[in-house]
C-alpha positions in Angstrom: 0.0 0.0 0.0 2.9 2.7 1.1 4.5 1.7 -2.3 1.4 2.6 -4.5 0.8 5.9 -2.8 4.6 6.8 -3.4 4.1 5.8 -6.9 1.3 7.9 -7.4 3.0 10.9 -5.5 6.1 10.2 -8.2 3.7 10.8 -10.9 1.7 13.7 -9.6 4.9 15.6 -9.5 6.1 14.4 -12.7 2.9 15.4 -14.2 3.0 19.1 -12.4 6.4 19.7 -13.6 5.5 18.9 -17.5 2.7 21.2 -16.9 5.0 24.6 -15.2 7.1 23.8 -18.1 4.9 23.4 -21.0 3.4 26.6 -19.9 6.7 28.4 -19.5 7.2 27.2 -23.1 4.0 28.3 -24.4 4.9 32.0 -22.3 8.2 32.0 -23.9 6.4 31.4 -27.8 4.3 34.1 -26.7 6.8 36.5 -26.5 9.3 37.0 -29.8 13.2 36.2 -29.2 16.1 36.7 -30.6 17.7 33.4 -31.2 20.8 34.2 -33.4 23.5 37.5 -34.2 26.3 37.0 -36.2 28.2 39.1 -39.1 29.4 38.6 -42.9 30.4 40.5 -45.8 28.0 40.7 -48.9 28.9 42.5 -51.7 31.6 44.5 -50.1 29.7 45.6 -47.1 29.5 44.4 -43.7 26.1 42.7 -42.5 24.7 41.8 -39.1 22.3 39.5 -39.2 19.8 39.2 -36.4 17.6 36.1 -36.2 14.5 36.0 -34.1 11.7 33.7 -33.1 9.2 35.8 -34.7 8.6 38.1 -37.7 9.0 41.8 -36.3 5.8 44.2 -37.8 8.7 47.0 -38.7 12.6 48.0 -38.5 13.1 48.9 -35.0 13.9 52.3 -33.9 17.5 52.9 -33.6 20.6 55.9 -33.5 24.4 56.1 -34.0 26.5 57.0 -31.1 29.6 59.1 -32.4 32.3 58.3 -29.3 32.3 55.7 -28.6 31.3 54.5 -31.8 28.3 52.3 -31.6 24.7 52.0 -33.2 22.0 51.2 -30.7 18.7 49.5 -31.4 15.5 49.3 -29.6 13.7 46.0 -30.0 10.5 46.2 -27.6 8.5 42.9 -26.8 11.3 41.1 -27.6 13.6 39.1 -25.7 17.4 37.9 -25.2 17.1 33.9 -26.3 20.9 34.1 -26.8 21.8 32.8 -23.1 24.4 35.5 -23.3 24.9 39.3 -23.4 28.3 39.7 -25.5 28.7 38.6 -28.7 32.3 38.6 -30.6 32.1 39.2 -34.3 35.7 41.0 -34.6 35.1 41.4 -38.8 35.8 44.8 -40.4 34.4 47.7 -38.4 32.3 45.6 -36.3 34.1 44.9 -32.7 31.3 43.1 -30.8 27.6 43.4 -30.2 26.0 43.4 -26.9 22.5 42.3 -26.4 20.6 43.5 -22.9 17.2 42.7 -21.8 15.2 45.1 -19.7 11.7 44.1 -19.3 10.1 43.2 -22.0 12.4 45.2 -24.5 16.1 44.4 -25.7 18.5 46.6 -26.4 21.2 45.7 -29.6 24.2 47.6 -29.6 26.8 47.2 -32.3 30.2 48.1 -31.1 32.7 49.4 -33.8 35.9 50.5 -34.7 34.7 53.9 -36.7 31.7 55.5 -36.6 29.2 55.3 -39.7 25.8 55.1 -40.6 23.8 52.1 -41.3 20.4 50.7 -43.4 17.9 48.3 -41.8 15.3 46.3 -43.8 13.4 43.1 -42.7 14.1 39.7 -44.3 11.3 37.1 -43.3 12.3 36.7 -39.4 15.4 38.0 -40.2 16.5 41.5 -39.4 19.2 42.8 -42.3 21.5 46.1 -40.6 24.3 46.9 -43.7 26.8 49.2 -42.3 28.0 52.3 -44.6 31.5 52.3 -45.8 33.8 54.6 -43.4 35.6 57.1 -45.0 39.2 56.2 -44.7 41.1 59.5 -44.4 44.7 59.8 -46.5 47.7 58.9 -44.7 49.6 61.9 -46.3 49.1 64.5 -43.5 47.2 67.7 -44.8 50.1 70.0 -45.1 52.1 67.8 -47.4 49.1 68.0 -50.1 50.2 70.3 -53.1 47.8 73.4 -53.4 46.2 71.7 -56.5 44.9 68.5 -54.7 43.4 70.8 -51.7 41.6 73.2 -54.2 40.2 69.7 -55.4 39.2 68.3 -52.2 37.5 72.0 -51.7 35.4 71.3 -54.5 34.3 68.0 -53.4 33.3 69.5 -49.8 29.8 70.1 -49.2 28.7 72.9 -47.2 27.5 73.2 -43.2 23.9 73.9 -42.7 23.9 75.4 -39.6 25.4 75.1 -35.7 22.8 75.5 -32.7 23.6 75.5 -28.8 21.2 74.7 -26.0 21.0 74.0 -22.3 19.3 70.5 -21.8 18.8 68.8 -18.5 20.6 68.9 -15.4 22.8 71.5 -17.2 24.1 69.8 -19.8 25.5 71.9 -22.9 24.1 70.9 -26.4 25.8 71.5 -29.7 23.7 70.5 -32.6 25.3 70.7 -35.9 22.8 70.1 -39.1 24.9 68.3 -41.6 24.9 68.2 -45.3 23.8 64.8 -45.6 24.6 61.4 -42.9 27.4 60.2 -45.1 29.6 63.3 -43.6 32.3 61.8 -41.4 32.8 62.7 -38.0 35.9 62.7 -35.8 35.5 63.5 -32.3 38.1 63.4 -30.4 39.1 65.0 -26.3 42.6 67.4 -27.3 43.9 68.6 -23.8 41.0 70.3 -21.8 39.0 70.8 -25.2 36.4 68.6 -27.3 37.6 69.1 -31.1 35.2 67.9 -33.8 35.8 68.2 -37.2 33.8 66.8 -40.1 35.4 65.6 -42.8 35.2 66.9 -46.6 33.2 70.0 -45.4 32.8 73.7 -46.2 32.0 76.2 -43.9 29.9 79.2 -44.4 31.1 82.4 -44.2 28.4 83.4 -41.8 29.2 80.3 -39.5 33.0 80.8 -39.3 32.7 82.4 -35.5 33.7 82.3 -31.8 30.2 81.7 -30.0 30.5 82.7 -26.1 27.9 80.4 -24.2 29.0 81.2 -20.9 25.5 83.2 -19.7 23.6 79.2 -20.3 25.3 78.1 -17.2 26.8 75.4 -18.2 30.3 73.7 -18.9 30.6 74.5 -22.4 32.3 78.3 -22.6 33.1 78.9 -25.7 32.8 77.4 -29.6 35.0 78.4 -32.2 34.4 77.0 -35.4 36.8 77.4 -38.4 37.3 76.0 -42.0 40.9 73.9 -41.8 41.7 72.7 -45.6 38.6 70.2 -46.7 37.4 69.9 -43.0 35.4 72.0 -40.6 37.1 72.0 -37.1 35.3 72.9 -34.0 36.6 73.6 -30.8 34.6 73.1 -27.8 36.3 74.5 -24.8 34.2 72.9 -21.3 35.3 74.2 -18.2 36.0 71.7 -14.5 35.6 68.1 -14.6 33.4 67.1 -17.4 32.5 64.0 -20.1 30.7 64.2 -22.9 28.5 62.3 -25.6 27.7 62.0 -29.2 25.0 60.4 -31.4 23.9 61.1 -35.0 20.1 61.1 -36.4 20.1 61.4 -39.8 21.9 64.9 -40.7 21.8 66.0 -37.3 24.8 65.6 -34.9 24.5 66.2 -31.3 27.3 66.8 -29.0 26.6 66.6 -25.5 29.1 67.9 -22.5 28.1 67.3 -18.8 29.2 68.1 -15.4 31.2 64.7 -14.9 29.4 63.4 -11.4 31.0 61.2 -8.8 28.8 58.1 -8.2 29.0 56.8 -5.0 28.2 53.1 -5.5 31.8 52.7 -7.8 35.0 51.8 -5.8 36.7 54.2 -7.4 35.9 57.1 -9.7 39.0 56.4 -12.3 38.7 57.8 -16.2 39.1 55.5 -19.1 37.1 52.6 -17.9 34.6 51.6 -20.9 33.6 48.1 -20.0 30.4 46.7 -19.0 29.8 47.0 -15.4 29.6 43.8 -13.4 29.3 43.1 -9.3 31.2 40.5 -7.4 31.0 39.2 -4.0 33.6 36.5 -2.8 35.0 35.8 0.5 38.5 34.1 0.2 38.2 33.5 -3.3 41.1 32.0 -5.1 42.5 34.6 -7.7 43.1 32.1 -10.7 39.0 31.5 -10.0 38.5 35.1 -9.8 40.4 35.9 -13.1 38.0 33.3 -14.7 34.8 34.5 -13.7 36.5 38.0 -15.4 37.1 35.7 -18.7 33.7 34.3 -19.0 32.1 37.5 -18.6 34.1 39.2 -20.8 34.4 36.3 -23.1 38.3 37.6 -23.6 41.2 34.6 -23.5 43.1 35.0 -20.8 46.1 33.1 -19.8 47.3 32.9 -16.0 51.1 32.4 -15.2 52.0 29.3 -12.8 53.4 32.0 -10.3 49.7 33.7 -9.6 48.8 32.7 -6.4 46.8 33.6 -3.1 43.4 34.5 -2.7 41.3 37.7 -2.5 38.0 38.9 -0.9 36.7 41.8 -2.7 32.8 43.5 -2.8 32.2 45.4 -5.9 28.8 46.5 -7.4 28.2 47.9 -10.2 32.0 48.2 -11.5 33.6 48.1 -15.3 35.1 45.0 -15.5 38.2 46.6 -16.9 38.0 48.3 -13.7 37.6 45.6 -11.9 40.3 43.8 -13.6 42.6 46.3 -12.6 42.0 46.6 -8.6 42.5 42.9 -9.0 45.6 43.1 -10.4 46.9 46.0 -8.3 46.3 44.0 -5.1 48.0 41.5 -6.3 51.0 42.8 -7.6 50.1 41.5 -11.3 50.8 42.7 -14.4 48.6 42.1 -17.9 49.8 42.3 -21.5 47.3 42.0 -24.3 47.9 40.7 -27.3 44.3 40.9 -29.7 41.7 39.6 -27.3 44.2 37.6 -25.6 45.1 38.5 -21.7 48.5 37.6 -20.6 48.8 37.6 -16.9 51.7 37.3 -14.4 53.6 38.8 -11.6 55.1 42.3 -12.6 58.8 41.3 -11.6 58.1 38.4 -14.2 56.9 39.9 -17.0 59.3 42.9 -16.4 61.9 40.1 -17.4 60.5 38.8 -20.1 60.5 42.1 -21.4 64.1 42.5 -20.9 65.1 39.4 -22.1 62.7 40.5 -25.4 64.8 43.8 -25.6 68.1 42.3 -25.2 67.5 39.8 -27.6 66.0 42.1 -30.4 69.3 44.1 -29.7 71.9 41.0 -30.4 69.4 40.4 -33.6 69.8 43.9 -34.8 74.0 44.2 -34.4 73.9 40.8 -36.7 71.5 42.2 -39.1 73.1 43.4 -42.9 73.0 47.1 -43.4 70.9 48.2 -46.6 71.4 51.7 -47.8 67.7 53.8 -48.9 67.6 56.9 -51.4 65.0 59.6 -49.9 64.3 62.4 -52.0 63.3 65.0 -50.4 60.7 67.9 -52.3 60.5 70.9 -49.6 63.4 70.3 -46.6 66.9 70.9 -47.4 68.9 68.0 -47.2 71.9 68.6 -44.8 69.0 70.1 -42.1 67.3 66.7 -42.2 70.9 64.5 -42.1 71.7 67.0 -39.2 68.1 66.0 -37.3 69.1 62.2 -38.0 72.4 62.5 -36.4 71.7 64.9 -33.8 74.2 67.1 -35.4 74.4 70.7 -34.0 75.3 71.9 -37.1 74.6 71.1 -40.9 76.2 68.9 -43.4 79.0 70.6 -45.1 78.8 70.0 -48.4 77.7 67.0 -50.7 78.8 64.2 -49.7 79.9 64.3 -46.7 78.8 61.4 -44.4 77.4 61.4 -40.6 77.7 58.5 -38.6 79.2 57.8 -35.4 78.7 56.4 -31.8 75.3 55.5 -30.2 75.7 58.6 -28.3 75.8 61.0 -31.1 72.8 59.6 -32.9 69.1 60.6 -32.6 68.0 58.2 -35.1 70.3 55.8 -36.5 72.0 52.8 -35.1 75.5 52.3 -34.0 76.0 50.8 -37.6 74.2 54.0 -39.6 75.6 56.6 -41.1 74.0 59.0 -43.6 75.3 61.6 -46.6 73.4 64.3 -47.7 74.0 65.4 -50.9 72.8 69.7 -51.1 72.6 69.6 -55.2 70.1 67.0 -55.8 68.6 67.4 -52.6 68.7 63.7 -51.6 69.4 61.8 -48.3 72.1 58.4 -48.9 70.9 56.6 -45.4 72.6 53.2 -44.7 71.8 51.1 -41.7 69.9 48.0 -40.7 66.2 47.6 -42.2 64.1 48.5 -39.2 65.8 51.5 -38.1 65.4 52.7 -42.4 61.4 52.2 -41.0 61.8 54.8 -38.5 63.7 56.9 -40.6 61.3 56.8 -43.3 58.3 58.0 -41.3 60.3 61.0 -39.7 61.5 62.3 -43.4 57.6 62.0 -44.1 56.8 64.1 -41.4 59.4 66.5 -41.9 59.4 66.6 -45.5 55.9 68.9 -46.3 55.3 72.2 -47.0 55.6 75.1 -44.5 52.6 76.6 -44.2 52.3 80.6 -45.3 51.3 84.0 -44.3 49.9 86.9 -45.4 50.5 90.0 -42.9 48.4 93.2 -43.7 49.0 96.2 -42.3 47.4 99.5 -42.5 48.3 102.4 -40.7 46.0 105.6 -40.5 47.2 109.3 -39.4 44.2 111.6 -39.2 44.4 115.1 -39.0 41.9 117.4 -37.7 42.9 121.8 -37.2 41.0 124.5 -36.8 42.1 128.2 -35.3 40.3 131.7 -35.4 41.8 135.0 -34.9 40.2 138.5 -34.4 42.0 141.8 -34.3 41.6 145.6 -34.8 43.9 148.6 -35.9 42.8 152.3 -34.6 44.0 155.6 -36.0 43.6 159.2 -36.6 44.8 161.7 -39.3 44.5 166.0 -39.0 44.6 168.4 -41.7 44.7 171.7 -39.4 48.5 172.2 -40.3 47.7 172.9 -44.1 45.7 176.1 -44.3 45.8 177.1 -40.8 43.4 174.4 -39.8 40.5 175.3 -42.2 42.0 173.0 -44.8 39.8 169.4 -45.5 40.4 167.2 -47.9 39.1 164.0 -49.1 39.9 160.5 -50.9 39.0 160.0 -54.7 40.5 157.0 -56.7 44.2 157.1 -56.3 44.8 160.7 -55.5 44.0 162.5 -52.4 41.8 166.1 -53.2 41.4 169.0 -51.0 38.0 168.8 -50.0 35.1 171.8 -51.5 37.9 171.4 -55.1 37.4 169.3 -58.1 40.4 167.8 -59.6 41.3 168.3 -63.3 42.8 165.1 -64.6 44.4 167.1 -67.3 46.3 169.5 -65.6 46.3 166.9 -62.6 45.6 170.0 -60.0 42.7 170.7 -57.8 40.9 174.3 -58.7 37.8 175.7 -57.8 37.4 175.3 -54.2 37.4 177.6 -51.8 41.2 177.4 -50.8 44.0 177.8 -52.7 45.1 175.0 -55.5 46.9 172.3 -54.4 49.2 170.5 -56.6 48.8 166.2 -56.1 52.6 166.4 -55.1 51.2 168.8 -52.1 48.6 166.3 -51.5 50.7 163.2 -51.1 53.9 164.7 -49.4 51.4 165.6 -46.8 51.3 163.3 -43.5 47.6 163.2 -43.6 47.7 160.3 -40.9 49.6 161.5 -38.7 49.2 158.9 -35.5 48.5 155.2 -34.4 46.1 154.8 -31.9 46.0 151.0 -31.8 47.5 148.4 -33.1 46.2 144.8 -32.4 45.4 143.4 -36.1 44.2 139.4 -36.1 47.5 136.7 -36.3 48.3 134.5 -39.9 47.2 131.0 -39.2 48.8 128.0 -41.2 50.1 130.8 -43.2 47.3 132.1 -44.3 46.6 135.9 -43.7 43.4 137.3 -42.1 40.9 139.3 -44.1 40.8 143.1 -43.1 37.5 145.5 -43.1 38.4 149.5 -42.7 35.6 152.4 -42.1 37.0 156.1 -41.8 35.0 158.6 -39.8 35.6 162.2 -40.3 34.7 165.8 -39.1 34.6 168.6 -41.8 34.3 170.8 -38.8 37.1 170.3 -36.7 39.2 168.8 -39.8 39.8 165.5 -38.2 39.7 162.0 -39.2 39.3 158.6 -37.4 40.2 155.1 -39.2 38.9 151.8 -37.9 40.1 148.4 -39.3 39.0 145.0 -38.3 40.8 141.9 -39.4 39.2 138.1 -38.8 40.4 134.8 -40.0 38.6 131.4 -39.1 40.4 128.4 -40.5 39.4 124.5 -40.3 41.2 121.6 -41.9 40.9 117.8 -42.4 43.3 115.5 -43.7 44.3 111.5 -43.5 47.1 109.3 -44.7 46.4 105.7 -44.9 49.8 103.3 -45.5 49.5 100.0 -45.9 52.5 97.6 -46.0 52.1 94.1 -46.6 54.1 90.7 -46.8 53.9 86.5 -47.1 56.3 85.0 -45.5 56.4 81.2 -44.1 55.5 79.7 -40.7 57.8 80.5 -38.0 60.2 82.7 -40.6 60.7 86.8 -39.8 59.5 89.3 -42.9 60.7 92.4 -43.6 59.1 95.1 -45.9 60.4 99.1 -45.8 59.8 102.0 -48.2 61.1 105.8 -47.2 64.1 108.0 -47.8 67.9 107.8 -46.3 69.0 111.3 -45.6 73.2 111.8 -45.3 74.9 113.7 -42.7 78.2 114.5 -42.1 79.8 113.1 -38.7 83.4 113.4 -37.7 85.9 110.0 -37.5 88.7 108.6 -35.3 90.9 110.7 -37.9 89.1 114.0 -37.3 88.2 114.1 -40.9 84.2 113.8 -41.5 82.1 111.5 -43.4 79.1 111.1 -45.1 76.4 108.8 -42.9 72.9 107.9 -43.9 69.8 107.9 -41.3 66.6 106.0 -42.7 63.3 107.4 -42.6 61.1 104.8 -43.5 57.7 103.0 -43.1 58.7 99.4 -42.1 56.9 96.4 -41.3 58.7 93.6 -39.9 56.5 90.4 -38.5 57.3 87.1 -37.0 54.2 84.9 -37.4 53.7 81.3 -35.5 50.4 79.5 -36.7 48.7 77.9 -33.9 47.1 74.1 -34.4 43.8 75.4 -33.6 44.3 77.8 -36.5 45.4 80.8 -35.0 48.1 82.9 -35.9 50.3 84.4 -33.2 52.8 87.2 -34.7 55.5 89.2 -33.5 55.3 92.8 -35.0 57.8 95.8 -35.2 55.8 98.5 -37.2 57.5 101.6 -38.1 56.7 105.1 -39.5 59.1 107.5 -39.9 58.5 111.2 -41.3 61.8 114.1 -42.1 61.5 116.6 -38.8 63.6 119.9 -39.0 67.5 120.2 -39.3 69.3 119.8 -36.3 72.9 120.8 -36.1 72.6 120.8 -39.9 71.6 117.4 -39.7 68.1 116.4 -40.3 65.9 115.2 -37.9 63.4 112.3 -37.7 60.0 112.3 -36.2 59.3 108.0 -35.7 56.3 106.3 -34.6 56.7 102.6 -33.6 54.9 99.8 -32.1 56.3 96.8 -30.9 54.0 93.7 -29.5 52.9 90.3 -29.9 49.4 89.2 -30.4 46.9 86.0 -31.6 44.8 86.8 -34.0 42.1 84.7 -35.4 42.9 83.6 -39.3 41.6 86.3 -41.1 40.7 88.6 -38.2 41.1 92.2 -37.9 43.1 93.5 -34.3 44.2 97.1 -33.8 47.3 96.6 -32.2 47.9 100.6 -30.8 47.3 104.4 -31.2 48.6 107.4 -30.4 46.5 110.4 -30.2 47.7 114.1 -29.6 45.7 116.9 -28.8 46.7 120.3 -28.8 44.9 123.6 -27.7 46.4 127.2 -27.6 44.2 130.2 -26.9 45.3 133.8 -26.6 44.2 137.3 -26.0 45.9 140.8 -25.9 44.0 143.6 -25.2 44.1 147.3 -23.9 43.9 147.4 -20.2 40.9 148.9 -18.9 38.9 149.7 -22.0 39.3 145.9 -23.0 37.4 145.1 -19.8 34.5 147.5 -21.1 31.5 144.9 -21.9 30.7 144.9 -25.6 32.6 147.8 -26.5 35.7 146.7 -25.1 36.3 143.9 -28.0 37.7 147.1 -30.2 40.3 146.8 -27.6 41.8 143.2 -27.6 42.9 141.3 -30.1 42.0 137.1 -29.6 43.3 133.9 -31.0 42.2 130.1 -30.8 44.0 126.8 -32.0 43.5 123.1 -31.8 45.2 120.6 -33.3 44.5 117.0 -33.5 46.6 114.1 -34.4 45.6 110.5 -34.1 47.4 107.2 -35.3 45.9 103.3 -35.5 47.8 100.6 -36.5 45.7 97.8 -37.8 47.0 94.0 -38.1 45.3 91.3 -40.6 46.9 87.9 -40.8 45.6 85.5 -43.1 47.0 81.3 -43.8 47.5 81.4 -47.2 45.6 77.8 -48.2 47.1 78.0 -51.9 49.3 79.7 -53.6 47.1 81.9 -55.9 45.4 83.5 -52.7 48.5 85.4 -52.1 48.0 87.7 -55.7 
């Protein structure tokens, strides 16, 4: 009887068991899964395939993350039937994918090498993502290009649509950037304390080419400078504190996002650089062999342990990078890691230190057997005996052609114990002979040295304004008295050019006066007469600028008493304007002092040792002379001596020299304008002479003085407009 009922209990549970799991089968067909991921190439681009359970209704929503560079994919009522969140494809561009469940929606996200875009279509229960070709930048820096081939990758760029900034949430700093089209690539990259962007083949609008100031939005972000740098706009993002930052592309839209970098107190440790997925672990006395291997499964990375790791750890951490977490390991250990692909090699540091040595000293023995080979470099912009002098740490030049460098380990930069190069000056070519991987080396420093300085053009204009103006006003006061000529009853008065006694008329004929009712008087009489015979007052108005004042007279007389009374007022009122614009300019190379001058040299005699005298020449000339340094943000920093120099008087016999100079040094943005000094004089004179007493009179006292007013002013700028000369023709 007992043995029936436990019989019957065995099947009850058998029977409730099928049942829980026919229906967790029947939940799980429910509910769409994705069974399968892997990667190919078809047709020269690189595929993901994504197998599920279930046909999906439409392509799942998805967007491109710049840096890191990823592509992220929403896939909601679907779930992870992998068994497993990491998923190594290591083919092309494509690194990895990761697949993570939350709820009832998983998350794929492509992990690659270079950011691009991508094209989704559905294929039965298939889901087909084809990745977009990365454009492959050239090798050959940008500065080595010849003008030609930049003007052509100019034509080929396609222009900026617009650049936006906003504050999102929590203070975050938004850059948006509308693109031409989503095939435009996109380097993004952290260069000292600034975010630089720059996408590739891309013109910039001449409105957009700015310096945007963004500190009133309260957050990091300060400042965005955005310039056009050969077939690529750069942009400089320049965050202040401790920040990270983000980037994702929709469609032509690129977003750049920079945040107040947070401490988060549930990691270990807040260290920078650690990308990995985050992982807890909980272990008490755990050995570290096991512990590296619950790393390795995770991470599905090889790792390979050296006999000598030993010991045991007990470690709590939650929610941790594993690369992070790989490290504290290792650090409390005393271990050291090399990796080699996705390969982990891991041993004490003392022992790989060794094998490292033993590495170097072998490579060394290799390299003194190794055969020398001699190389020909020919070199198109640097001269050859400065490049032979920068392989051989030379402190001076090659002599001549053929002359060799070589010499003890001590005096080489570049070249082994067994090199030796020759430059030769008149072909301009390098003869380098030593062993085959030192030629490597030297080979990629001639590229890098060998390329085109970059040029200038310096504009300067200087501008001397002039502004005068001056009034004078004076008066002249006298009296005349014709009492001595017929006992004082004589008069006379003024007609033409000959002076008449007055109640006559004067006969042109006889050239006498008759008729009147005194005695005739001949025109000798007339004139050898002192008919004004005293100065009352004397104050007439100044010359200004050499120009002489206009005079008004009015005589007053008395045919009574015989007396006359001449009043003359003289004014002059003079204003004057006048500029002179100069404006020297030069091209000169990166990093290479210009000189441009124009004037006169005047001679003067001086005496010499012998006590004879010679002739000596003093320049008076306007002079620019400009040091410029281009900056790698585009910037041009210049060191100016600007000169302008005008004859002065004689001095001794010698002449004189009125100079005005600046001398600074200042960045300027390519192409901008700076005004770099000034000098401005102002000069003001006023005057006044009068008769004391009856010039104080009000109104009438102004008969009595004479007045004068000057003011003179001279102001000088000096403007400064560098430019990088992208091509040659820019320069005419």
């Amino acid at each position: 009887m007992k043995q029936g009922i436990g019989a019957w209990r065995t099947a009850w549970r058998a029977m409730l068991i099928g049942a829980l799991l026919q229906g967790a089968a029947l939940a799980a067909q429910a509910q769409a899964r994705i069974e399968a991921l892997s990667g190919s190439i078809q047709g020269g681009a690189e595929v993901v395939r994504i197998d599920l359970s279930a046909p999906l209704v439409a392509v799942p929503a998805g967007f491109v993350v710049q840096s890191p560079a990823r592509i992220a994919l929403d896939f909601p009522g679907v779930a992870n039937g992998l068994g497993k969140s990491l998923v190594a494809l290591d083919q092309g561009n494509l690194r990895a994918a990761n697949v993570v469940q939350a709820g009832d929606r998983t998350r794929v996200v492509l992990n690659l090498r270079q950011s691009t875009g991508y094209r989704a279509e559905l294929a039965g229960r298939s889901l087909l993502i084809t990745l977009e070709p990365v454009a492959v930048a050239s090798q050959t820096p940008p500065s080595a290009l010849a003008p030609v081939v930049t003007a052509s990758l100019r034509e080929g760029a396609v222009p900026l649509h617009g650049i936006d900034f906003r504050r999102g949430v929590e203070n975050t700093g938004r850059v948006i950037v509308d693109l031409a089209s989503k095939q435009v690539g996109v380097d993004i990259r952290q260069q000292g304390s600034n975010l630089v962007v720059e996408m590739l083949r891309t013109s910039l609008p001449e409105g957009l080419s700015r310096r945007l100031d963004v500190t009133d939005f309260g957050t990091p972000v300060q400042t965005i400078t955005t310039v056009q740098s050969g077939d690529r706009v750069r942009m400089v993002i320049e965050p202040k504190g401790a920040w990270e930052h983000s980037a994702y592309q929709s469609d032509n839209q690129l977003v750049v996002e920079v945040r107040q970098q947070k401490s988060n107190p549930d990691k270990l440790t807040q260290g920078p650089g650690f990308q990995g997925e985050k992982l807890s672990l909980n272990f008490q006395n755990i050995d570290v062999r096991s512990l590296l291997q619950v790393i390795a499964d995770f991470t599905n990375f090889n790792i390979v342990t050296s006999d000598s790791v030993q010991g045991s750890l007990t470690l709590r951490l939650k929610d941790v990078p594993w690369d992070q977490a790989l490290d504290i390991i290792l650090q409390a250990k005393n271990l050291g890691m090399n990796r080699v692909g996705n390969v982990l090699q891991i041993a004490p540091k003392e022992e790989i230190a060794a094998k490292e040595k033993a590495n170097l000293e072998a490579q060394a023995a290799i390299s003194d057997l190794e055969p020398v080979r001699t190389q020909t470099f020919q070199l198109s912009y640097a001269k050859a005996p400065d490049i032979a002098a920068q392989l051989t740490h030379s402190s001076a030049g090659a002599g001549g052609g053929g002359m060799g460098m070589g010499g003890g380990r001590d005096a080489n930069r570049m070249l082994s114990p067994k090199g030796s190069v020759i430059a030769e000056p008149r072909t301009n070519q390098l003869f380098v002979s030593d062993i085959p991987s030192r030629l490597k080396q030297v080979a990629e420093m001639i590229a890098k040295l060998d390329i085109p300085v970059r040029q200038v053009l310096i504009e300067a204009r200087i501008v001397e304004a002039t502004d005068t103006f001056g009034k004078s006003l004076g008066v002249k006061l006298g009296g005349g008295d014709l009492r001595g000529v017929r006992g004082g009853d004589a008069g006379y008065r003024i007609g033409g050019n000959n002076r008449v006694a007055l109640g006559s008329t004067y006969d042109a004929i006889t050239r006498t006066t008759r008729e009147g009712p005194y005695p005739y008087l001949t025109e000798t009489q007339i004139n050898n007469h002192d008919l004004l015979s005293s100065q009352i007052l004397n104050l007439p108005a100044l010359a200004l600028k050499n120009v002489a004042p206009a005079n008004f007279a009015i005589s007053l007389f008395s045919s009574a008493a015989n007396r006359f009374l001449n009043l003359e007022i003289s004014a002059l009122e003079a204003d004057g304007k006048g500029k002179v614009v100069s404006s020297p300019r030069v091209v000169t190379a990166d990093q290479t002092k210009a000189l441009i001058e124009q004037g006169t040299e005047f001679a003067y005699q001086q005496a010499t040792s012998s006590g004879a005298t010679a002739v000596a020449f003093r320049k008076a000339v306007l002079k620019l002379e400009v040091t410029p340094q281009i900056t790698p943000e585009g910037n041009i920093i210049l060191d100016l001596d600007v000169n302008k120099d005008s004859p002065g008087g004689l001095v001794a016999g010698a002449m004189s020299i009125n100079t005005k100079r600046v001398r600074t040094q200042v960045l300027v943005e390519n192409g901008g304008t700076v005004v770099i000094g000034g000098i401005f004089e102002l000069t003001e004179r006023e005057s006044e002479n009068k008769v004391p007493l009856l010039g104080d009179i009000p109104v009438v006292g102004n008969l009595f003085k004479q007045r004068t007013r000057e003011a003179d002013k001279q102001e000088m700028l000096v403007f400064i407009t560098p430019k990088t000369i992208s091509d040659y023709g820019a320069a005419r």
